[in-house]
Backbone as CSV, one residue per row, in Angstrom:
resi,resn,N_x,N_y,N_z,CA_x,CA_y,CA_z,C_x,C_y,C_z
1,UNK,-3.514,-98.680,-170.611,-4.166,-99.969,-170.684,-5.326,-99.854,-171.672
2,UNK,-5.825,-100.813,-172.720,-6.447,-101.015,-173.301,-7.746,-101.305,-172.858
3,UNK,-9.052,-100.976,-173.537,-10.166,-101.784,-172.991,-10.509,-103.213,-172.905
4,UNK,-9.672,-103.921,-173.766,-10.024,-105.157,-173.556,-8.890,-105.760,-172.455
5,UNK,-7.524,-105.159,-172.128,-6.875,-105.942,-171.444,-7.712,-105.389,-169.997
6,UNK,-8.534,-104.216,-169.518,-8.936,-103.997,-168.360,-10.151,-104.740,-168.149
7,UNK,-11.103,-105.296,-169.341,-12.429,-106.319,-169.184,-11.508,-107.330,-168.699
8,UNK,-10.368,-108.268,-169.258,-10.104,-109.388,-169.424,-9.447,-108.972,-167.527
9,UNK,-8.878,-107.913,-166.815,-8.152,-108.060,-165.571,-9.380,-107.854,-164.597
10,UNK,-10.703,-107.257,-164.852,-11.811,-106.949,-163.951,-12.266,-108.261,-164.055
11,UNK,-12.633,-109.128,-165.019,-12.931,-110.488,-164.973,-12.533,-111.200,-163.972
12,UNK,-11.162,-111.385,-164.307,-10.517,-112.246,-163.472,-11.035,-111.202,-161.829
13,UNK,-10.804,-110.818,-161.762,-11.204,-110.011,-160.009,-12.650,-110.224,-159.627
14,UNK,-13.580,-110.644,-160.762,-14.925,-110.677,-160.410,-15.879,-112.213,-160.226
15,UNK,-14.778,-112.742,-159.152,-15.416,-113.714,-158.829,-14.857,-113.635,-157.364
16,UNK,-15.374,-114.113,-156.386,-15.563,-114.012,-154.939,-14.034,-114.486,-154.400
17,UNK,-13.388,-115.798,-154.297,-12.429,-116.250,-154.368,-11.130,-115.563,-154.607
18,UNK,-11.331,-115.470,-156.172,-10.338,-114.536,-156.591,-9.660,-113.609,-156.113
19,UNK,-10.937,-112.738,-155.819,-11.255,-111.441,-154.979,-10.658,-111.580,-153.529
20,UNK,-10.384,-112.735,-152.996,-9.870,-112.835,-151.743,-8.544,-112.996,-151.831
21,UNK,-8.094,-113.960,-152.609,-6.927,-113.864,-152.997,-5.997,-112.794,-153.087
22,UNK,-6.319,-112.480,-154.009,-5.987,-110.859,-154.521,-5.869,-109.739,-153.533
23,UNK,-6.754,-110.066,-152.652,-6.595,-109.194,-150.986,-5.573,-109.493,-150.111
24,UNK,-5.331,-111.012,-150.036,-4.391,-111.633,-149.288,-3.342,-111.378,-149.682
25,UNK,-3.079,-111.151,-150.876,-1.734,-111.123,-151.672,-1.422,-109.496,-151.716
26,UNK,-2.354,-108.767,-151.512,-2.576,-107.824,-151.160,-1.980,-107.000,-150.345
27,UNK,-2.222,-107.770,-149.236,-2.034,-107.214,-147.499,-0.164,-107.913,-147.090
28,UNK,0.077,-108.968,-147.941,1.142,-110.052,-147.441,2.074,-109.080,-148.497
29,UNK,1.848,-108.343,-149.398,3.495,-107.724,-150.188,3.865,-108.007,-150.972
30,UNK,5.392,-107.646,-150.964,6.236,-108.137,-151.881,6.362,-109.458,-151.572
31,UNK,6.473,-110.128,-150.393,6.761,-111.624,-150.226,6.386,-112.354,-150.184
32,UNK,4.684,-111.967,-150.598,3.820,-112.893,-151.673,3.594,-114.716,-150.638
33,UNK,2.677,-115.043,-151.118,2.422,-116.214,-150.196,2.671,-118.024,-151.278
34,UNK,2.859,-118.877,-150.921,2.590,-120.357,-151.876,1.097,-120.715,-151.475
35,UNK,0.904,-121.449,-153.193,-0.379,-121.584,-153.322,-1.140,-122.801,-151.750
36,UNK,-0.351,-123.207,-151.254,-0.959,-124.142,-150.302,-1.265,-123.440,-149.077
37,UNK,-0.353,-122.053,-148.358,-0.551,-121.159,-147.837,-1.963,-120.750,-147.648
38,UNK,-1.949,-119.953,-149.138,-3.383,-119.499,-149.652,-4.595,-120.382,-149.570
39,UNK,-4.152,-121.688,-150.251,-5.502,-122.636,-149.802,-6.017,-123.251,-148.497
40,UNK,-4.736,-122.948,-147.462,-5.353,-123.433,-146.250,-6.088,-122.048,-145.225
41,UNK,-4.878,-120.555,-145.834,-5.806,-119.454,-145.287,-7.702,-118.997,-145.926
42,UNK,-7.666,-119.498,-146.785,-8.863,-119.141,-147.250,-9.958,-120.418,-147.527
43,UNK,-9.479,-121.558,-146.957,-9.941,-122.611,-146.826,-10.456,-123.230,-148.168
44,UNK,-9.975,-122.907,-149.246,-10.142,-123.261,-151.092,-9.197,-124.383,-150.748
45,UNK,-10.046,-125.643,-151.421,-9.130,-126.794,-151.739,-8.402,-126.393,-152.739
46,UNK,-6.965,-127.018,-152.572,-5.924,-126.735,-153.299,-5.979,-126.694,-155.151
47,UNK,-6.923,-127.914,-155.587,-7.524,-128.019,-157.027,-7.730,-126.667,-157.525
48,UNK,-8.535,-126.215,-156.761,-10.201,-124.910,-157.299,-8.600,-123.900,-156.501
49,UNK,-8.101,-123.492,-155.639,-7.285,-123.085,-155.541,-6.058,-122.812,-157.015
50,UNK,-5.757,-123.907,-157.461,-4.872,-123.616,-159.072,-5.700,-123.268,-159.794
51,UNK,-6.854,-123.204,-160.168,-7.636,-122.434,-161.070,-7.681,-120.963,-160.760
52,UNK,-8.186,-120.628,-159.620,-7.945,-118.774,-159.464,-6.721,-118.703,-159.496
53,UNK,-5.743,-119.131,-159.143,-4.529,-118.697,-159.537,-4.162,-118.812,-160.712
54,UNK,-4.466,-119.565,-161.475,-4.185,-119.986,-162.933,-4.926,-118.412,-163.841
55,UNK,-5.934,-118.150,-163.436,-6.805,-117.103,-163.709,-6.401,-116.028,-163.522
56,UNK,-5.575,-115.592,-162.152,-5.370,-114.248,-161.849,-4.031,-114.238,-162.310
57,UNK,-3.002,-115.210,-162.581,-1.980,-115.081,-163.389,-2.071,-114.945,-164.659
58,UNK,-2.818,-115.366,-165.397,-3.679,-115.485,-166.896,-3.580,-114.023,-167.358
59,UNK,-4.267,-113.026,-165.916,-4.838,-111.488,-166.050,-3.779,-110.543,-166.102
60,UNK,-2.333,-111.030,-165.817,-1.637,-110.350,-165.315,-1.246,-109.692,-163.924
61,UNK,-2.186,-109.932,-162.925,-2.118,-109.367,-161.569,-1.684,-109.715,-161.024
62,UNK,-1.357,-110.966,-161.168,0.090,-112.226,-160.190,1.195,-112.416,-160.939
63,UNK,2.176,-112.551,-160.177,2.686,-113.510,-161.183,3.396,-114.734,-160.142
64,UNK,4.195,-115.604,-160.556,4.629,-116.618,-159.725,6.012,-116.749,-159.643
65,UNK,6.649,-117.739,-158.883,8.180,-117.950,-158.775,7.895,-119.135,-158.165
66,UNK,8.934,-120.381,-158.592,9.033,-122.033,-158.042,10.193,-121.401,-157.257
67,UNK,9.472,-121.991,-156.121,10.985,-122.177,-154.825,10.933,-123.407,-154.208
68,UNK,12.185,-124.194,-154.693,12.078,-125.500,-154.628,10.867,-126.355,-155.242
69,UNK,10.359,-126.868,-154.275,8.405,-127.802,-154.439,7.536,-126.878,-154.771
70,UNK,7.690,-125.665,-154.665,6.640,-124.723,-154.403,6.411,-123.635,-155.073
71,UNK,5.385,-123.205,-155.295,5.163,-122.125,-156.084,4.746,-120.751,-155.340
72,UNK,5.173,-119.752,-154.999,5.093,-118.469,-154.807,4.390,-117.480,-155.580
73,UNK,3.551,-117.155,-154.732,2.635,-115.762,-155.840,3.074,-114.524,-155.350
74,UNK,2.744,-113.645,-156.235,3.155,-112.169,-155.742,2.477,-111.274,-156.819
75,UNK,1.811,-110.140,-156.052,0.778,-108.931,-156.518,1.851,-108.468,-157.575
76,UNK,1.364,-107.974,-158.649,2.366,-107.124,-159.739,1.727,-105.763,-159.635
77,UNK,2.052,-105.350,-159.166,1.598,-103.895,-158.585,1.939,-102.798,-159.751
78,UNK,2.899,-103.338,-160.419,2.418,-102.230,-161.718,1.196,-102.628,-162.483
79,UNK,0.228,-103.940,-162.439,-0.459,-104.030,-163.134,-1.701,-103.673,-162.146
80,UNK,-1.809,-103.621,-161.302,-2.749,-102.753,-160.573,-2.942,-101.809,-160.435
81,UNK,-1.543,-101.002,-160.888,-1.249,-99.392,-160.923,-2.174,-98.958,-162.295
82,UNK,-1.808,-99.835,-163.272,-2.302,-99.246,-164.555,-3.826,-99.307,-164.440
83,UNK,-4.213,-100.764,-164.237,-5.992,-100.659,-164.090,-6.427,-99.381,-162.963
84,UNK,-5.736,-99.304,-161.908,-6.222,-98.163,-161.780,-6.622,-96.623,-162.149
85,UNK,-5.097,-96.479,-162.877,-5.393,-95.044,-163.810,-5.770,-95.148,-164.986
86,UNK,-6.055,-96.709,-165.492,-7.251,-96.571,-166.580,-8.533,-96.261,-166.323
87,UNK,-8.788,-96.731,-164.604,-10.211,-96.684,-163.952,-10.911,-95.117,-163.799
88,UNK,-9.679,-94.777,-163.233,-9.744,-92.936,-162.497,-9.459,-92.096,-163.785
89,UNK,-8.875,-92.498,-164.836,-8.493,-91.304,-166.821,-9.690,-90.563,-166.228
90,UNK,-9.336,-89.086,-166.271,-9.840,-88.045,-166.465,-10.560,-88.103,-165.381
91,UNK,-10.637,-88.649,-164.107,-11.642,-88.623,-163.172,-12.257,-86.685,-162.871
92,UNK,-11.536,-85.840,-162.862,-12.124,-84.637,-162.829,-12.341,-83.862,-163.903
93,UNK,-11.940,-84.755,-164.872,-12.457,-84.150,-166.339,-12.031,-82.434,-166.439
94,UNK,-11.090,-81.964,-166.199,-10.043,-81.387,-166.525,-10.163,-80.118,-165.041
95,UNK,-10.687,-80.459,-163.737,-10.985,-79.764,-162.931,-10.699,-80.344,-161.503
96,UNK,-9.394,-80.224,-161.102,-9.122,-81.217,-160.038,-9.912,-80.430,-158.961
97,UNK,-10.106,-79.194,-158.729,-10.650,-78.823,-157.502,-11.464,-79.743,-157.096
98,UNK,-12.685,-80.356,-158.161,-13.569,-81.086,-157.755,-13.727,-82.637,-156.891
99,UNK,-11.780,-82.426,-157.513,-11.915,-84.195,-157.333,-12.284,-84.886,-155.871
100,UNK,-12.515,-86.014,-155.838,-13.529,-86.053,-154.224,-11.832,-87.098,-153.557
101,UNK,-11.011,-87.337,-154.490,-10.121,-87.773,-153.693,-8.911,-86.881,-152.822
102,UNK,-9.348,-85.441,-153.101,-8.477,-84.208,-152.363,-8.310,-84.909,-150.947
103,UNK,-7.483,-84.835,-150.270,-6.912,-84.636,-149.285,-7.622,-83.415,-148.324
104,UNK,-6.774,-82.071,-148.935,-7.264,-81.286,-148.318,-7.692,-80.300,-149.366
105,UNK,-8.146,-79.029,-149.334,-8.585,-77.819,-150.152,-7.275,-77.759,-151.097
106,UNK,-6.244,-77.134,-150.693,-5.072,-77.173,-151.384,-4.358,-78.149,-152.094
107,UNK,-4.508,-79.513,-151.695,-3.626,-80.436,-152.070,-4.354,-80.992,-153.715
108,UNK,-3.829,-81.138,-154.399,-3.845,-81.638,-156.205,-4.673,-82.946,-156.005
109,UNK,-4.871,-82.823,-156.583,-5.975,-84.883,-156.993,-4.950,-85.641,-157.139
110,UNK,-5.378,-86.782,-156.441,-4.426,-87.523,-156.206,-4.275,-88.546,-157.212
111,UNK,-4.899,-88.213,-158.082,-5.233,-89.520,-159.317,-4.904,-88.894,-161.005
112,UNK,-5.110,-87.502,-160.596,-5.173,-86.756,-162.202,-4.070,-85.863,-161.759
């Protein structure tokens, strides 16, 4: 991942809303929730509701599917995969012993 496509996907995540979204969609899977779902679980009127979605699809982190009337979101989990190991690149800087995400003494970094 590039630096500007990871400003332009932390953006979109760095507003409160969003950020909930993105959790919900999160926790719900592959089978992903419709935007009216989302606006009545998180209590976002449906309007301001198509804007974070419009936004977090924009970023790449959603994407959507029409079923029937309705529109379906769903986490793209390879694009969360990548911001992450753009986040963690080199996290032990060439020394996994150190890394603080070990498991146990023996077990490899779980990121590098």
């Amino acid at each position: 991942m590039e630096l500007k496509m990871a400003v332009q996907t932390l953006t979109a995540l760095a507003q409160e809303s969003r950020l909930e979204v993105f959790r919900l969609l999160v926790k719900n899977g592959a089978e992903g929730l419709c935007a009216g779902d989302l606006s009545r679980a998180l209590e976002i009127p449906k309007p301001t509701m198509s804007f974070h979605l419009k936004e977090l699809n924009s970023s790449g982190l959603i994407d959507s599917e029409r079923i029937g009337r309705s529109i379906k979101y769903r986490l793209r989990n390879e694009k969360m995969r990548e911001l992450m190991l753009f986040l963690s690149e080199d996290c032990c800087q060439g020394h996994p012993e150190l890394c603080l995400s070990r498991g146990t003494e023996n077990e490899a970094c779980s990121i590098c």
